[in-house]
C-alpha positions in Angstrom: 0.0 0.0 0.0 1.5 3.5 -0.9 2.1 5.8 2.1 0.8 9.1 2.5 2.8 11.7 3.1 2.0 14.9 5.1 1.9 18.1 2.9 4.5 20.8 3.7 4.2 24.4 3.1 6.0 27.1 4.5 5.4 30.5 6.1 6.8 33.1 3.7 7.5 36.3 5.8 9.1 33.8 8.7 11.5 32.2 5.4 12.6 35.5 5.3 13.5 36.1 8.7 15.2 32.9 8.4 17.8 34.4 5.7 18.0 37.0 8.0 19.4 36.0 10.8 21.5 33.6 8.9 23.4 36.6 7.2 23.4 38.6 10.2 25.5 35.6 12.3 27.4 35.1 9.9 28.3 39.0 9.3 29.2 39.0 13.3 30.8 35.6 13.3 32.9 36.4 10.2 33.7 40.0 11.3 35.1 38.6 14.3 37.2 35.7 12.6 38.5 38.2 9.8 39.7 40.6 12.6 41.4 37.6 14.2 43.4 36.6 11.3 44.9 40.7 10.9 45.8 41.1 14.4 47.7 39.0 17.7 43.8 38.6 19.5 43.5 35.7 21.7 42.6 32.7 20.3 39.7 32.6 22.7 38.3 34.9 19.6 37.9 32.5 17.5 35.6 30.3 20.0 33.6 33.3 20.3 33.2 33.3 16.2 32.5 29.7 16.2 30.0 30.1 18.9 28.4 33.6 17.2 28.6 31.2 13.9 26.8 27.6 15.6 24.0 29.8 17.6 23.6 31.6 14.3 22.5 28.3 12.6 20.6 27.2 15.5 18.4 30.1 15.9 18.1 30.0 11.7 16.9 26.2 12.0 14.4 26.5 14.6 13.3 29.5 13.0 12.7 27.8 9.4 10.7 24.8 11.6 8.7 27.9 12.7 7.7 28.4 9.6 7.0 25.1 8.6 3.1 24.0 8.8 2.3 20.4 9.0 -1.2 21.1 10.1 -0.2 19.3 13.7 1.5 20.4 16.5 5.0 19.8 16.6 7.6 19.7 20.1 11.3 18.5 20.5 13.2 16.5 22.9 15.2 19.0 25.0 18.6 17.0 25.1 18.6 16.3 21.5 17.8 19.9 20.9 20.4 21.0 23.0 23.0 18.7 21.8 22.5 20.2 18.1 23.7 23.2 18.3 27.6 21.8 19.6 27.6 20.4 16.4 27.7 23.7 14.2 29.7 25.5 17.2 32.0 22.8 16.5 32.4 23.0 12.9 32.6 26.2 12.9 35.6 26.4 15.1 37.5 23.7 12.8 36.9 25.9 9.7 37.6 29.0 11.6 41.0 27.4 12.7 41.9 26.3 9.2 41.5 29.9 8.2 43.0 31.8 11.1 46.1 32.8 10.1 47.1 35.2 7.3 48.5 33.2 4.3 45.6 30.3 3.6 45.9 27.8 0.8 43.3 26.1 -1.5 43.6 22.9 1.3 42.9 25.0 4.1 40.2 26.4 2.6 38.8 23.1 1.1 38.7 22.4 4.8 37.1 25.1 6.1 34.4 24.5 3.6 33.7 20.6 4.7 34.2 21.6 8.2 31.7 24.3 7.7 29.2 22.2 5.6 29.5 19.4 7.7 28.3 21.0 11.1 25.6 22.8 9.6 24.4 19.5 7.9 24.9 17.7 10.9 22.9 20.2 13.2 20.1 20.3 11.0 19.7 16.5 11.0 20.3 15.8 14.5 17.5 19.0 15.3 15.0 17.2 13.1 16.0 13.6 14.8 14.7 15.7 17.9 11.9 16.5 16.5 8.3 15.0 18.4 4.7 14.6 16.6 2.1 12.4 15.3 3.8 10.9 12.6 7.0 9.0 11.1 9.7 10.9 10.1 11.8 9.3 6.8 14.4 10.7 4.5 15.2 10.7 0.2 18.7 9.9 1.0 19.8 11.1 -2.5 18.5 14.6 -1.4 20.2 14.1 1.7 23.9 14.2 0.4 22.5 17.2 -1.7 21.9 19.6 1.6 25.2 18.7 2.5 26.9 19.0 -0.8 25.3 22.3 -0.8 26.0 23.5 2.3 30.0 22.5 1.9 29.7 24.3 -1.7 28.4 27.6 -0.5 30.6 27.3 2.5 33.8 26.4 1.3 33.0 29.7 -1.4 32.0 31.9 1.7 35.4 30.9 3.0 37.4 31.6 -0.1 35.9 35.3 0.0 36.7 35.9 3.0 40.5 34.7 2.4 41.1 35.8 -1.0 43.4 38.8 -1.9 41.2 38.6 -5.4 38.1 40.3 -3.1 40.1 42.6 -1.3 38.6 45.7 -3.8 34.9 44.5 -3.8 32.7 47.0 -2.2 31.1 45.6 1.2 33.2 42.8 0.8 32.3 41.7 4.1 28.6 41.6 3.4 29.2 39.9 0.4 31.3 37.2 2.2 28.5 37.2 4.7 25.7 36.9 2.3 27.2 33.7 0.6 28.2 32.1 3.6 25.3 32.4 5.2 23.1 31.5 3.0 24.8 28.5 2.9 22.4 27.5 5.9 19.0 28.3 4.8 19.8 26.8 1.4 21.2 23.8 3.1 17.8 23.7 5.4 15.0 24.0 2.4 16.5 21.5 0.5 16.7 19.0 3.1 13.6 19.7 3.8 12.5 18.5 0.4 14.3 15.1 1.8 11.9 14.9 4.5 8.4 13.1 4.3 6.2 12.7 7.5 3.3 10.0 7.3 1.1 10.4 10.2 0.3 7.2 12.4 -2.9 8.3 13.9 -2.1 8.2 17.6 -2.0 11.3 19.9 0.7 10.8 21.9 2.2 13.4 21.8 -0.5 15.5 22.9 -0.3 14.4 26.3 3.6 14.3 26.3 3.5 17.8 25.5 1.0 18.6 28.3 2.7 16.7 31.0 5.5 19.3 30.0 7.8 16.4 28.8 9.0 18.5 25.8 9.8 21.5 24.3 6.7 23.7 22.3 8.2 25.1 19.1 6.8 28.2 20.5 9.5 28.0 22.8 12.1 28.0 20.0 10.9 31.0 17.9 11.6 33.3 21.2 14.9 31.7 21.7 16.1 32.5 18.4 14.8 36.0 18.8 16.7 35.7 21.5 19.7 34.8 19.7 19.6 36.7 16.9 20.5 39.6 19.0 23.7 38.2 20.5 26.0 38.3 17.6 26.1 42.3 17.3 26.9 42.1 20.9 29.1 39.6 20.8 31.3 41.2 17.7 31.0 44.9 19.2 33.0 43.3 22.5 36.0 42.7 20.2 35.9 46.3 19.1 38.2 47.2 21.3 40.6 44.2 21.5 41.3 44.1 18.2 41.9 47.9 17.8 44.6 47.4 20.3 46.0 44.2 19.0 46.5 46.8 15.6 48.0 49.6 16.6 50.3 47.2 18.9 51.2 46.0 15.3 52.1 49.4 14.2 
């Protein structure tokens, strides 16, 4: 017997958002990395641009499942959804430490980009694995390897801007670096979504789990990652002053 699959659409204006704050982490997170490899800052800086960079894609993801409508209500396992976001924090940190100093080569960069790619990919999938409703959660694995492939692509290009004497003259070059890198998670999000089918199994379990206060209400999430999307402005504006130091020390 064929299986039916839940219908998936999307809420447009919270897409947007989603880009968003993707671009707007990754602006912070990369400001802060780019900073670290013209001056002497501490390497705790570059923690601080992996962490700016995995919150980033957290607060994206959760946002996107915001906007996803499955017509029933959806909640996540806490630990799970906790443990997601170390993933992208820690990808992040191995790219960011491939590209941290000032000469780069095509390998470190090819690095970077997997590194990148991979903990994006990796949050996403183990935030969905989280996930908690009335119905069965399967994967097109072909499309699988394509949000990853396209997350590692878009990465590994976002990197090479960033590194590249070639973009050195290109007006708001660190928007533009921002823009391709992060989009790099939103791009890698809707297409895995087009890997995901959800068949519903009738029962109403979760209903009650949700209640008892077992899980998490995606409700939850969206002001979390309003939350979050604050933090990396913040988080960039404290290295102001450190890095200004670190420079004219150079001088």
């Amino acid at each position: 017997m064929e299986q039916t699959h839940l219908p998936m659409n999307h809420d447009p204006l919270l897409v947007g958002v989603s880009f968003l704050i993707a671009i707007f982490t990754s602006y912070a997170a990369l400001t802060i990395i780019g900073r670290l490899r013209q001056t002497r800052a501490n390497k705790n800086w570059l923690w601080l641009g992996a962490i700016t960079f995995g919150l980033g894609v957290w607060a994206m993801h959760f946002t996107a499942m915001t906007a996803l409508n499955l017509n029933m209500l959806i909640a996540y396992d806490p630990l799970l959804t906790l443990v997601s976001v170390f993933f992208a924090m820690l990808g992040a940190a191995a790219a960011f430490q491939l590209v941290s100093r000032p000469s780069i080569g095509p390998s470190q960069i090819l690095g970077a980009g997997f590194f990148l790619g991979a903990g994006i990919g990796t949050m996403h999938y183990v935030g969905m694995f989280a996930l908690r409703l009335d119905a069965k959660l399967t994967f097109d694995l072909p499309l699988v390897a394509l949000s990853v492939l396209v997350a590692v692509v878009l990465g590994t290009f976002g990197i090479w801007t960033l590194v590249s004497p070639a973009f050195n003259l290109v007006p708001f070059r660190q928007l533009v670096t921002a823009v391709i890198t992060g989009s790099a998670i939103p791009f890698m999000h809707y297409t895995a979504m087009l890997a995901a089918r959800f068949s519903p199994t009738g029962s109403e379990q979760i209903h009650s789990m949700v209640a008892g206060g077992n899980l998490l209400s995606l409700n939850v999430f969206l002001l979390l990652a309003v939350a979050v999307v604050g933090l990396p402005m913040f988080l960039s504006s404290l290295l102001e002053g450190p890095a200004d130091l670190a420079q004219e020390a150079e001088v």
